[in-house]
Backbone bond lengths (Angstrom), bond angles and torsions (degrees), N, CA, C in turn:
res aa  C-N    CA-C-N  psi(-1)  N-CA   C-N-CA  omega(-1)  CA-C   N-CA-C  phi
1 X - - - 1.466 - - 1.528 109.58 -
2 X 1.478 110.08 114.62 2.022 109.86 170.68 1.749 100.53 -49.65
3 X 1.505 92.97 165.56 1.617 107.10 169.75 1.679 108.68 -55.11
4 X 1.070 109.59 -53.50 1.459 111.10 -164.03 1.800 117.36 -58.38
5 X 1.538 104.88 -47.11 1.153 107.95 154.26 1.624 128.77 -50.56
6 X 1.450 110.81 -47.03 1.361 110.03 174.92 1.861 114.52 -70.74
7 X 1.165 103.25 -9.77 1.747 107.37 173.79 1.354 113.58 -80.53
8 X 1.442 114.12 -24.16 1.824 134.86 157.17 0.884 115.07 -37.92
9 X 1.524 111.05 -59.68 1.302 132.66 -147.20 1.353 109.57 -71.39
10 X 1.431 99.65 -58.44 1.262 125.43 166.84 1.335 133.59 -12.86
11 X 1.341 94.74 -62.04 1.737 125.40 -157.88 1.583 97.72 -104.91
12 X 1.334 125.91 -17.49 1.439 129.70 167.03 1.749 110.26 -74.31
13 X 1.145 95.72 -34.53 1.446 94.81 -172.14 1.924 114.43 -92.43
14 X 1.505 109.36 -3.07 1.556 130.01 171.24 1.662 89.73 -100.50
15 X 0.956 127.87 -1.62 1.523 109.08 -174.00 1.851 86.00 -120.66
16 X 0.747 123.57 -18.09 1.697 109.70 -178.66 1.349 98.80 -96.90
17 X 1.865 119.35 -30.67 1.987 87.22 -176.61 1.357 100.59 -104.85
18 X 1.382 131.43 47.96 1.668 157.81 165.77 1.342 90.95 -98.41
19 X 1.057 141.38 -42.14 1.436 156.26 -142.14 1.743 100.99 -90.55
20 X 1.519 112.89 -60.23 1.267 106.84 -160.95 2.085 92.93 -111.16
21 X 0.915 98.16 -0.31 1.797 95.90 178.42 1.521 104.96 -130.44
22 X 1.576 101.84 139.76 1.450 129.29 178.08 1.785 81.57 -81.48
23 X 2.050 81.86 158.17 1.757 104.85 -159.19 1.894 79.63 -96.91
24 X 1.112 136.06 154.19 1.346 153.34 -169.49 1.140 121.84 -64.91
25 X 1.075 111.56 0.18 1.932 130.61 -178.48 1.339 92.89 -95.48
26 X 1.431 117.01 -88.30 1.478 141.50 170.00 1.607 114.98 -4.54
27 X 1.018 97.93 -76.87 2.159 122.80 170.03 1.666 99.42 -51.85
28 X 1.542 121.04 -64.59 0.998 107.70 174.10 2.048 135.60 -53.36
29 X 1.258 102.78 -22.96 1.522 130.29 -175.08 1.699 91.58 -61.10
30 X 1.648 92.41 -68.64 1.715 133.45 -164.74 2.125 93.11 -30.87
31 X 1.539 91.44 -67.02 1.033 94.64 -177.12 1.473 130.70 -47.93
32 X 1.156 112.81 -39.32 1.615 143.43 -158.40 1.559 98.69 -73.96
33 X 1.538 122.78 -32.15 1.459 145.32 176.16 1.783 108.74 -76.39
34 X 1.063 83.88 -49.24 1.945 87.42 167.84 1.019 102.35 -57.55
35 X 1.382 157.97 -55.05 1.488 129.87 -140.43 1.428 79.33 -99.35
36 X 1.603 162.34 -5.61 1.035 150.27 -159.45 1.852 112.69 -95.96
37 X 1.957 89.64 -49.77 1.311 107.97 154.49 1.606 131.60 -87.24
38 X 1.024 98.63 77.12 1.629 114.19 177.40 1.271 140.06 -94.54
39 X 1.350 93.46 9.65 1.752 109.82 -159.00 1.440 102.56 -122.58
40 X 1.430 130.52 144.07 1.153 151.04 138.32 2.256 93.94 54.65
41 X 1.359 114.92 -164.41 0.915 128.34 -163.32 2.020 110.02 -36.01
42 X 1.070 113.40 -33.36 1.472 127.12 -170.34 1.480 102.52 -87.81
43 X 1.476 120.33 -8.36 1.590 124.80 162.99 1.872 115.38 -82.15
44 X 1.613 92.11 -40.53 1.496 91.35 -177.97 1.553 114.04 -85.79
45 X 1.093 123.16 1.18 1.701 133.53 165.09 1.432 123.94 -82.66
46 X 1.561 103.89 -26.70 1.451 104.02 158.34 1.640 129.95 -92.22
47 X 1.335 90.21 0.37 1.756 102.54 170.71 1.290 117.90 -86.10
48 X 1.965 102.88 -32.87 1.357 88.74 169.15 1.255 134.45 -80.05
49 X 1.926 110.96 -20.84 1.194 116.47 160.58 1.575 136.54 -36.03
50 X 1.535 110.19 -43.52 1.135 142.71 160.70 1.572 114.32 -30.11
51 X 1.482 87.67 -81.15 2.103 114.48 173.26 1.487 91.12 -33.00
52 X 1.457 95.80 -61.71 1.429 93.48 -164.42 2.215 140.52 -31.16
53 X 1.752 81.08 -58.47 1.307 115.94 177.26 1.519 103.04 -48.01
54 X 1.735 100.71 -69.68 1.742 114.16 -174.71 1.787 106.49 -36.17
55 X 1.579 102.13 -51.13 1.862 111.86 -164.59 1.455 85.32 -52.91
56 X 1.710 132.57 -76.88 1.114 124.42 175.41 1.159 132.96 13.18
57 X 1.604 98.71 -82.66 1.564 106.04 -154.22 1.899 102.22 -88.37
58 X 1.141 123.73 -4.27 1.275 152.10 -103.47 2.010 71.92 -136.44
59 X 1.579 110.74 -72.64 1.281 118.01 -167.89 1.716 105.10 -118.94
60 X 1.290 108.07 41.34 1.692 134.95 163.31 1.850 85.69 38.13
61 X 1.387 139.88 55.03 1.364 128.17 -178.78 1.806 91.16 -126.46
62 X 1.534 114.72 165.92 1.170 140.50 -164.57 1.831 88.86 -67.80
63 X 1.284 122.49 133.15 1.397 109.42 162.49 1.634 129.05 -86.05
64 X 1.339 118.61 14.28 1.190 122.02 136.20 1.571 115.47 -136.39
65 X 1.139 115.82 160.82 1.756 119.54 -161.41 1.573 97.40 -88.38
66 X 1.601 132.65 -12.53 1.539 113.95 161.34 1.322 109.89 -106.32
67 X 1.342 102.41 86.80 1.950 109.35 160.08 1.311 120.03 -47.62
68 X 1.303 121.36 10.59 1.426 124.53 155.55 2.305 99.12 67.55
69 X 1.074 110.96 -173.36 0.878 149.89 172.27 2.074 117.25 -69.77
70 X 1.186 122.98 119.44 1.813 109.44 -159.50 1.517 82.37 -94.14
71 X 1.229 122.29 118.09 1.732 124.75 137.62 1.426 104.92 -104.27
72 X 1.552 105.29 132.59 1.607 124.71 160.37 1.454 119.45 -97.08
73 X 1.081 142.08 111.35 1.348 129.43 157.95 1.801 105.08 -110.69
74 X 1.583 76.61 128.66 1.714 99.47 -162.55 2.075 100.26 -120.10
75 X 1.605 95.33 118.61 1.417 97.05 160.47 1.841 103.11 -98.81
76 X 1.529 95.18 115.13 1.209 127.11 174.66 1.255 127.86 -80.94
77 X 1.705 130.34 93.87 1.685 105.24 -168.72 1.290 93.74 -83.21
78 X 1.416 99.45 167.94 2.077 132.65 -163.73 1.616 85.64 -69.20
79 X 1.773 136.53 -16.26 1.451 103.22 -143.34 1.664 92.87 -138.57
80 X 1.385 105.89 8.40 1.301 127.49 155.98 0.943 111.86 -24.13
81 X 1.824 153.20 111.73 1.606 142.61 166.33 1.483 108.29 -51.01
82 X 1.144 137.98 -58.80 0.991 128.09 -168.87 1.245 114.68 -117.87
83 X 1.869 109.91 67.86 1.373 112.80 161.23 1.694 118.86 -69.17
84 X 1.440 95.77 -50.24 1.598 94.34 -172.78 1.474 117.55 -40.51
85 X 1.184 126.99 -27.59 1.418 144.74 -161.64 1.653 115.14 -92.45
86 X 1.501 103.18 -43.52 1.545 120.06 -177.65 2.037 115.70 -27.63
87 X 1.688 91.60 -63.37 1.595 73.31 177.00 1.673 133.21 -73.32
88 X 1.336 108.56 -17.36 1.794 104.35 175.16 2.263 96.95 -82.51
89 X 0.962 87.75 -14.58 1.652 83.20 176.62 2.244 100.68 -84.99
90 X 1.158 104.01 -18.29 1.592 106.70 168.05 1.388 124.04 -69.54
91 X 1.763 99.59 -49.36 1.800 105.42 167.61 1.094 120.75 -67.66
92 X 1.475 117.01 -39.74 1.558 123.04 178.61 1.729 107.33 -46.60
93 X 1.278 96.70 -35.13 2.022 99.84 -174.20 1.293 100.60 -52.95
94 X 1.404 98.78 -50.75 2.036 111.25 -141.39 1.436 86.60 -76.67
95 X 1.442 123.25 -26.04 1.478 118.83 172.20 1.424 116.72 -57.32
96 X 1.126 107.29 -56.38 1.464 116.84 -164.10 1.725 104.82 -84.02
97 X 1.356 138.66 -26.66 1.148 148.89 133.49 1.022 113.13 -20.39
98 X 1.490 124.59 -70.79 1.287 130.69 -172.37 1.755 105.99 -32.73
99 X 1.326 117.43 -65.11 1.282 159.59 -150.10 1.642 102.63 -84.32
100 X 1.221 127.81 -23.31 1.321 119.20 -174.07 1.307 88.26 -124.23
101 X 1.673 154.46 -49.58 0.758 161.55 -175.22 2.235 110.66 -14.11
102 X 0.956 99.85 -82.05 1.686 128.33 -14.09 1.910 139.43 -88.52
103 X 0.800 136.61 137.81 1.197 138.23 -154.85 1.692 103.32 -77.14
104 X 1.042 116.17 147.28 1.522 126.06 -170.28 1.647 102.96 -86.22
105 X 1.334 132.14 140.18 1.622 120.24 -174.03 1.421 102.81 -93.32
106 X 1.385 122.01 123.28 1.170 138.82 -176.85 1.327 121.44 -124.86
107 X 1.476 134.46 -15.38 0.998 124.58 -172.79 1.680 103.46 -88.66
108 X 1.444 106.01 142.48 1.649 114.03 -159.49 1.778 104.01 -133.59
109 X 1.067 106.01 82.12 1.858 107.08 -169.25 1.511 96.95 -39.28
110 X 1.324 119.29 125.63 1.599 113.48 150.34 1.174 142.31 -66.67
111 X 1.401 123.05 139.99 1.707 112.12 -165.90 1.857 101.93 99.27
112 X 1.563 109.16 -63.84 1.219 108.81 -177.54 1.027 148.03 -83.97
113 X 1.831 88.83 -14.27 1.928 120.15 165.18 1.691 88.04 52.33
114 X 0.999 121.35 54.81 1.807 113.06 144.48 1.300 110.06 -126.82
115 X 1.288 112.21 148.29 1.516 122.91 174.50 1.219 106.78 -78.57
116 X 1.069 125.95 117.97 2.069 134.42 171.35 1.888 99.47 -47.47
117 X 1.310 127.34 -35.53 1.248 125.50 -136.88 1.054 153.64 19.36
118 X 1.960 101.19 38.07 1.223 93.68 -171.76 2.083 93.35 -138.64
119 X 1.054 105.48 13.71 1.508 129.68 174.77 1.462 110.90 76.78
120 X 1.279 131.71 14.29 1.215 141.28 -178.73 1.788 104.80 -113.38
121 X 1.382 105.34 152.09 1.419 96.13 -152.93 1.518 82.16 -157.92
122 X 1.750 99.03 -178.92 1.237 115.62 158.37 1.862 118.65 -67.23
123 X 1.802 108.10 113.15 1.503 98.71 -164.32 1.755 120.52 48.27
124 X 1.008 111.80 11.28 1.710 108.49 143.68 1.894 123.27 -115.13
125 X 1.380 116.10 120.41 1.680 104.35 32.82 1.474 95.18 -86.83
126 X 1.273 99.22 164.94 1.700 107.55 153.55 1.492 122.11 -88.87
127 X 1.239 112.89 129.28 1.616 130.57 -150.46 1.910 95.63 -127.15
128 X 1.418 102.60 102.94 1.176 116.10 163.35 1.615 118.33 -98.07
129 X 1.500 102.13 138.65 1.246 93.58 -157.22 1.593 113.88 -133.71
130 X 1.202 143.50 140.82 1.258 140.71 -151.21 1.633 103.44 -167.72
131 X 1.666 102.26 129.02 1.680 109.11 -157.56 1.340 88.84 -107.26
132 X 1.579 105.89 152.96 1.309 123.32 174.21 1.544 106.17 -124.82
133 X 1.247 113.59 102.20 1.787 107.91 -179.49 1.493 110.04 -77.23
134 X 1.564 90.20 144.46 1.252 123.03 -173.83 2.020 131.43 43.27
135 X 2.258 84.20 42.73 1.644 93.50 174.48 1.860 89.37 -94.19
136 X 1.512 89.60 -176.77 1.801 107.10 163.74 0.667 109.75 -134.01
137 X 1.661 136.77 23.78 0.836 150.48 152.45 2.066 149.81 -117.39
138 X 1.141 117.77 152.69 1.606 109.65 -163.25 1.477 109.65 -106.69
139 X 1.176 115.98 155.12 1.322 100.91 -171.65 1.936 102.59 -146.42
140 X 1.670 132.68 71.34 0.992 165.56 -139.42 1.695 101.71 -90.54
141 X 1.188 94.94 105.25 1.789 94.51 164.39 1.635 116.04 -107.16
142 X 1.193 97.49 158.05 1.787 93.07 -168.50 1.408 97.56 -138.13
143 X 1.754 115.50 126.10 1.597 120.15 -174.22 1.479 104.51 -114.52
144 X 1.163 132.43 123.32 1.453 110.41 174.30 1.554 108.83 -91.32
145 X 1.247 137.31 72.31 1.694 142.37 -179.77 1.458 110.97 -54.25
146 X 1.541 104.39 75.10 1.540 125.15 163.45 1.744 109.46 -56.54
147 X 1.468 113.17 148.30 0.813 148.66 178.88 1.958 107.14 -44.50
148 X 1.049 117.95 -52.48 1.163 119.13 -155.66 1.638 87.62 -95.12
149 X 1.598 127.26 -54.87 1.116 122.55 172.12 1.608 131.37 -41.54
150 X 1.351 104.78 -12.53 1.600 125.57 -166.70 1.370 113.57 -91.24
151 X 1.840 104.52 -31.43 1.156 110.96 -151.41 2.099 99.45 -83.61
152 X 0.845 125.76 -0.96 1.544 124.01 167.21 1.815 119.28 -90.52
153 X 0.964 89.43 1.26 2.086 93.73 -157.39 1.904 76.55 -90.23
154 X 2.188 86.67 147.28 0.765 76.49 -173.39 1.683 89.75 -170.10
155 X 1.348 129.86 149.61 1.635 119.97 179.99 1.555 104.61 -142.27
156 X 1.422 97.35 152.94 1.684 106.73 177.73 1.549 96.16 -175.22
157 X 1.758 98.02 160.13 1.203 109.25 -162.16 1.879 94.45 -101.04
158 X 1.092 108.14 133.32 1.918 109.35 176.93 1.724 93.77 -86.35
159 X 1.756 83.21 167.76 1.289 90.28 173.40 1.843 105.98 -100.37
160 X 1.422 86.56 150.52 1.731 91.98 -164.89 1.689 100.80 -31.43
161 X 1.103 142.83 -60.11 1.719 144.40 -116.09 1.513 77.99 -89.47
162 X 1.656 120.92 -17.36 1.899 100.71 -155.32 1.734 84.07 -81.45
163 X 1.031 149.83 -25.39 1.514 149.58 -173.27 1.884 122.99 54.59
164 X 1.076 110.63 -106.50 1.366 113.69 -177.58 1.818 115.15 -94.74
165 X 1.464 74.54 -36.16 1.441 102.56 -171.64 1.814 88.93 -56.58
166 X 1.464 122.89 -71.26 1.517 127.84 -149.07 1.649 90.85 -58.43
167 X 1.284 122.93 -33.10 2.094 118.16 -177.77 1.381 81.91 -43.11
168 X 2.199 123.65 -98.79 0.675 117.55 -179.50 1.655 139.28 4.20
169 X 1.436 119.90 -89.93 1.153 121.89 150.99 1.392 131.84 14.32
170 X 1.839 101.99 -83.16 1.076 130.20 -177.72 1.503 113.26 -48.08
171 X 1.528 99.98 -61.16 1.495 117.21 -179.60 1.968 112.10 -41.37
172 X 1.824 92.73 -50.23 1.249 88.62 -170.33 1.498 126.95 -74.37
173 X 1.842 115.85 -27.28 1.121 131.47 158.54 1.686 106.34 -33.80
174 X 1.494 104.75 -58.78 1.434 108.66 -168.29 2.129 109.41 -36.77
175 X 1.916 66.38 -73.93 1.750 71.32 -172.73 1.213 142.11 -61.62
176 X 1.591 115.99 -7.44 1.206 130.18 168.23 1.423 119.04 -62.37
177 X 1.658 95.25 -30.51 1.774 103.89 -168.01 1.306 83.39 -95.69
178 X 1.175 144.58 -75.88 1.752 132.53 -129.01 1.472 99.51 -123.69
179 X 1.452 139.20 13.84 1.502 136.76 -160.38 2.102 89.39 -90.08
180 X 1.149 101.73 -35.33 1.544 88.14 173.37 1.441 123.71 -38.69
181 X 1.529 113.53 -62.88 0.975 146.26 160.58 1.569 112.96 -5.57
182 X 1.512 111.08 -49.79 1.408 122.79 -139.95 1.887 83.20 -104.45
183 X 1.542 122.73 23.77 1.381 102.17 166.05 1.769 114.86 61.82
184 X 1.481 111.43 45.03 1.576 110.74 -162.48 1.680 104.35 -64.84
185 X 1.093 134.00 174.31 1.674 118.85 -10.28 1.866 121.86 -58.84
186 X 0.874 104.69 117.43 1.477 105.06 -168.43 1.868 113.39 -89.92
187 X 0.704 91.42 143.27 2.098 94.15 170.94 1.601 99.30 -92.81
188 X 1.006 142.87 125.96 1.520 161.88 -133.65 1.653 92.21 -141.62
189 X 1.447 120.22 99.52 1.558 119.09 174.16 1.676 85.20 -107.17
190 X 1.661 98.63 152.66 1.627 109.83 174.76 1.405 105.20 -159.96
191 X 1.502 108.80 109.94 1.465 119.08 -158.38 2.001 83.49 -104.82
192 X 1.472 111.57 135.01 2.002 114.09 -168.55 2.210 73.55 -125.69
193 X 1.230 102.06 157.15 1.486 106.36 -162.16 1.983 92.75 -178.47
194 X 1.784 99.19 -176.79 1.597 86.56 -178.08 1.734 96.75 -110.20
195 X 1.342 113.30 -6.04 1.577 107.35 157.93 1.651 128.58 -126.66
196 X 0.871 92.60 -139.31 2.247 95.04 -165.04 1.319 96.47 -102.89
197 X 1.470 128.63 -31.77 1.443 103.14 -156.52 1.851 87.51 -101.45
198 X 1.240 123.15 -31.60 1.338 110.02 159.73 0.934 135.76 -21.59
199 X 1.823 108.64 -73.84 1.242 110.31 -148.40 2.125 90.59 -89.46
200 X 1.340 111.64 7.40 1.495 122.94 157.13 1.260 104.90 -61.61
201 X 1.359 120.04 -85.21 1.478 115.10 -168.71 1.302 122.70 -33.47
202 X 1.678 108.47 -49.65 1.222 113.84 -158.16 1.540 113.50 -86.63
203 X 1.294 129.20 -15.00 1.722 129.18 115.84 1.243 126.84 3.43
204 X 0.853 87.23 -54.16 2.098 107.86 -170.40 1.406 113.62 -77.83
205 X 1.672 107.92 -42.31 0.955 103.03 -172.97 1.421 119.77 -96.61
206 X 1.536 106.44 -8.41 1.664 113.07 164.27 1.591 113.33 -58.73
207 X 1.664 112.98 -19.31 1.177 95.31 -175.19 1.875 122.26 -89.57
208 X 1.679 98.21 11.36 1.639 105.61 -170.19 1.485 84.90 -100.52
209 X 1.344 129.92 14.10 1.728 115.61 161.54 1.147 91.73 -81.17
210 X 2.022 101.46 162.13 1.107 112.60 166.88 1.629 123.35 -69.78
211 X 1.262 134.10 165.79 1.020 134.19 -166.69 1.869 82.64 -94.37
212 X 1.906 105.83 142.03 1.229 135.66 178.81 1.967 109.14 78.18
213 X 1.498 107.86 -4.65 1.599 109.92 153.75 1.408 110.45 -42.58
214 X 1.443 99.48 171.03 1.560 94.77 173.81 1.579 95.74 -167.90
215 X 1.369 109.20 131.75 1.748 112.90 -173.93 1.635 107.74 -49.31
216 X 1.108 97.15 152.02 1.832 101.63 -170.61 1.705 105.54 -78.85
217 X 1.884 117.13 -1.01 1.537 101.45 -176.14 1.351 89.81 -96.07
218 X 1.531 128.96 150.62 1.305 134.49 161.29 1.032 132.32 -55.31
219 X 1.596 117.20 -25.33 1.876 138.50 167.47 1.437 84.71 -47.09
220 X 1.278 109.81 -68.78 1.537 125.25 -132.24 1.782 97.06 -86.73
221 X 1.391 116.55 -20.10 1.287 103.74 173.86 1.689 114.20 -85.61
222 X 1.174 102.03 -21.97 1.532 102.32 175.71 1.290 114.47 -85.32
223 X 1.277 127.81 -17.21 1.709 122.10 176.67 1.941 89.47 -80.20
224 X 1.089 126.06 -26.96 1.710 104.33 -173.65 1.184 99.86 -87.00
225 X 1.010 131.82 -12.21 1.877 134.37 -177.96 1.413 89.12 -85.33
226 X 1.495 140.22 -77.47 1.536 143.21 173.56 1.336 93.23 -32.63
227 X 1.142 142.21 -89.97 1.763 146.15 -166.14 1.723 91.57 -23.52
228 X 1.385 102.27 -87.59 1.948 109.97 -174.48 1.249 103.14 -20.30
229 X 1.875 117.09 -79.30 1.156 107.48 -167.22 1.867 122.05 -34.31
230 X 1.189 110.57 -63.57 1.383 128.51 167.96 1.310 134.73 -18.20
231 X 1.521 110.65 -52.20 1.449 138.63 -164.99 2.012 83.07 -94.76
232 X 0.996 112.72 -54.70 2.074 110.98 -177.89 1.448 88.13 -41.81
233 X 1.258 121.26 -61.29 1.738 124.18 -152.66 1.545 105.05 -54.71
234 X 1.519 120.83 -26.92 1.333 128.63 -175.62 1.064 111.86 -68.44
235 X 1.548 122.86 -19.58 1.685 137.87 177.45 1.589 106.02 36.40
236 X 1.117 118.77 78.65 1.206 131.48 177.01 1.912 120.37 -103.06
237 X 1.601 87.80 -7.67 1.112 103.73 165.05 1.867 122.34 48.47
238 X 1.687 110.05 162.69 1.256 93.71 176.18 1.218 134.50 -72.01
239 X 1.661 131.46 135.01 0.962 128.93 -166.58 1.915 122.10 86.99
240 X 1.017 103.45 -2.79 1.749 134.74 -175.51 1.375 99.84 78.24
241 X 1.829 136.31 10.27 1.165 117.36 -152.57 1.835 106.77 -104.44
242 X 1.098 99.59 22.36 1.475 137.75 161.47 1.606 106.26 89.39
243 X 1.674 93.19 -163.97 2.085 90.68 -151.58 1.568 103.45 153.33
244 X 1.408 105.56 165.73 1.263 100.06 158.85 1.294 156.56 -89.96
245 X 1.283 97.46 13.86 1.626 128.85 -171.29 1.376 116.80 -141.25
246 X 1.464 133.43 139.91 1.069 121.61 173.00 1.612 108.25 -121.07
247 X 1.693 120.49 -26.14 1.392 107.21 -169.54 1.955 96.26 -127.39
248 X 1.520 100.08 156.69 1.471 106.39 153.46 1.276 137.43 -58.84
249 X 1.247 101.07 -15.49 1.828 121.43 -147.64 1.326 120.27 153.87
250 X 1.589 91.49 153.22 1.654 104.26 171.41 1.552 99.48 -149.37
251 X 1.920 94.58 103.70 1.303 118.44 175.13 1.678 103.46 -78.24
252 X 1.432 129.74 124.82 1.583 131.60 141.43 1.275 152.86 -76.95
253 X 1.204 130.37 101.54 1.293 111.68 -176.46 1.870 133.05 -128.73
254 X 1.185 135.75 125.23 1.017 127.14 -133.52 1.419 104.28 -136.98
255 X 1.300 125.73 137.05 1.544 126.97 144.99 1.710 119.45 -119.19
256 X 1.417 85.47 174.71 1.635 101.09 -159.51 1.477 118.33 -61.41
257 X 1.393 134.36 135.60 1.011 117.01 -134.14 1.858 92.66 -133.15
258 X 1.456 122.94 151.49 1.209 105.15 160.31 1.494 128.94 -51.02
259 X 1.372 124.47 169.43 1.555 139.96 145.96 1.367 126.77 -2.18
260 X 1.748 88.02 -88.70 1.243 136.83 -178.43 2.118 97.78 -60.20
261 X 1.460 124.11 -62.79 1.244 110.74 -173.99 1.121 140.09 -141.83
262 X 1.542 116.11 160.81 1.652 107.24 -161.81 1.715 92.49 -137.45
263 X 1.736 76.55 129.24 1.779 97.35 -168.33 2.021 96.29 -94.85
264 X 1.325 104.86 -175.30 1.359 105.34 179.11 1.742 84.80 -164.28
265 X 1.489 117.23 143.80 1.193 124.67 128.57 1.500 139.98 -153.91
266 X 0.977 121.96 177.95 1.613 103.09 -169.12 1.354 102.22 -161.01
267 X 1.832 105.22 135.54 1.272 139.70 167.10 0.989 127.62 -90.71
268 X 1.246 125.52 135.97 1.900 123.15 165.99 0.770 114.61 -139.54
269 X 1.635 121.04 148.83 1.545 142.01 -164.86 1.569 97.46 -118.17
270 X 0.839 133.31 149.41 1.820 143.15 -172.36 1.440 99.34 -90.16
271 X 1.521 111.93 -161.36 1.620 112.62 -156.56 1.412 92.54 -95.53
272 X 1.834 134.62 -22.42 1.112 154.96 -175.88 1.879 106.38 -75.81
273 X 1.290 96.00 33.12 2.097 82.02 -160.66 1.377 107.47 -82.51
274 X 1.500 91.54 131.66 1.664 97.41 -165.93 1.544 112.03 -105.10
275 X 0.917 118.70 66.32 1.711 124.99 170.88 1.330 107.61 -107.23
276 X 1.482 69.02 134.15 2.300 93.34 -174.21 1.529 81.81 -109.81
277 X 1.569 109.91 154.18 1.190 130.18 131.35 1.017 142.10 -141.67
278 X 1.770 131.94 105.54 1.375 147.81 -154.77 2.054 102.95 -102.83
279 X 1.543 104.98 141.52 1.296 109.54 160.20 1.618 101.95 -110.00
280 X 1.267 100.39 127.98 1.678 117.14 167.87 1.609 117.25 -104.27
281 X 1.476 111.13 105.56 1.442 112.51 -178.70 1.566 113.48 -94.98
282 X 1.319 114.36 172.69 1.270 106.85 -149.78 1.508 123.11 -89.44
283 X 0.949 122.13 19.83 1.764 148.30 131.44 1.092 121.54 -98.94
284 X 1.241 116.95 31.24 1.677 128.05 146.19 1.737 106.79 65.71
285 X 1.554 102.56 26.65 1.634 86.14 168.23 1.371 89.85 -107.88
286 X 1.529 110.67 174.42 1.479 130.82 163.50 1.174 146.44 -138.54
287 X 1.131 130.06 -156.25 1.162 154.39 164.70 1.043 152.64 -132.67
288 X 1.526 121.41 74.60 1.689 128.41 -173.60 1.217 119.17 -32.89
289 X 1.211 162.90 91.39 1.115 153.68 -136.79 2.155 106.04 -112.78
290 X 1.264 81.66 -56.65 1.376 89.88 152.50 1.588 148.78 -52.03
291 X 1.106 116.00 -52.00 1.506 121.27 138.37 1.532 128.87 -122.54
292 X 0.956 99.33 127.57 1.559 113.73 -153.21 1.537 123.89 -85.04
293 X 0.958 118.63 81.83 1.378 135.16 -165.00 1.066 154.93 63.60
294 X 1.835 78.84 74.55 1.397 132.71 -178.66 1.684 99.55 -109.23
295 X 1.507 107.92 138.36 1.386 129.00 -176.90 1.752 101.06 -94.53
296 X 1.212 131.71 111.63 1.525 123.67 148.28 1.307 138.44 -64.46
């Protein structure tokens, strides 16, 4: 097998047991919520969650049946051997993933409403990408953006006067209306920026922190500690079918923003959140980063 193929291989086989196993934060969180939810209907929902996981890994299958949508965001170093190659060695995964997984077919051309069936699409996966000069090494996150988890995310620009307060707000409007939806306990990413598609991305990418991180500004670590508390009080419980908790977390992340405006948006991943993250060095050994010592 060439390198490039074996870099396929690789990343097919981190993207299929991403698929049926929670990343070690998550599971650990998961658990930490069970002894909290112990009572009556919101006790036996985390047992089945449980069942669930074990059947999984148990019968090597996806632990939920919509593997969602593949986004990668990959910090790429400049000195990587086989950068040029990296992204058709990304589809090749989701190909061969698809297929060994097995992966659920999700990609849905727009306009043409056909399913590709093979999870590759127009710009899917979607491959975000961010250079690191002078590594030799890659460093690959993998989101599976399920359907139900998707359906709350959401960005808009406030008007200056609504301030910190209107993020808030927004967030909570959100989840009150559609956080059921999202299969709770949910991880709550909320990227604040000076426009929409910003403080979008960066949503997204609050949600590849680990769950119980916390942004390094103190503003910003205490509004996701205030948010958590907040969003628990909503007791939306597991599964939304109520409880005393509704989220894992509320990761933040932010850039500098104009004057004039302050954007807000926000992502969520369900109680099932399937983010891998692997470092690939440049003889193709690694590092699971995500679950930690586990062999692919």
């Amino acid at each position: 097998m060439d390198k490039n193929n074996e870099l396929s291989d690789l990343l097919s086989r981190f993207i299929c047991y991403s698929s049926a196993h929670l990343p070690d934060d998550v599971y650990g969180k998961l658990k930490e919520m069970q002894q909290v939810e112990n009572e009556g209907f919101a006790a036996t929902i985390y047992d089945a969650m449980f069942e669930n996981m074990k059947k999984a890994d148990e019968l090597k299958r996806p632990s939920c049946q919509d593997t969602g949508i593949i986004q990668f965001f990959v910090k790429a170093g400049t000195k990587f051997p086989y950068l040029d190659e990296l992204e058709q060695s990304l589809v090749e995964a989701v190909k061969i993933a698809t297929d060994k997984a097995p992966l659920r077919h999700n990609a849905v051309e727009v306009f043409d409403e056909k399913n590709t069936g093979t999870n590759i699409g127009t710009r899917v996966p979607w491959i975000d990408w961010e250079l690191v000069p002078g590594s030799d090494s890659i460093e690959v996150y993998l989101y599976m953006a399920g359907g139900g988890c998707s359906l709350p995310g959401f960005a808009k620009v406030l008007m200056p006067l609504e301030g910190y307060g209107g993020v808030v707000k927004a967030v909570f409007d959100q989840m009150t209306s559609y956080g059921v939806n999202a299969c709770p306990p949910c991880l709550v990413g909320i990227g604040i920026a000076g426009s929409a598609e910003v403080a979008a991305k960066l949503s997204k990418k609050a949600l590849l922190r680990e769950v119980g991180s916390h942004n390094p500004n103190p503003r910003a670590r205490m509004m996701e500690e205030e948010m958590e508390k907040g969003l628990n009080e909503i007791g939306l419980g597991p599964g939304g079918l109520r409880g005393k908790m509704s989220v894992m977390g509320v990761n933040i992340e932010q850039a500098a923003r104009h004057p004039a405006t302050l954007a807000v948006g926000m992502s969520t991943a369900c109680w099932a959140h399937r983010r891998g993250h692997i470092r690939i060095n440049g003889d193709l050994s690694y590092d699971f980063i995500s679950s930690k010592g586990v062999e692919l």
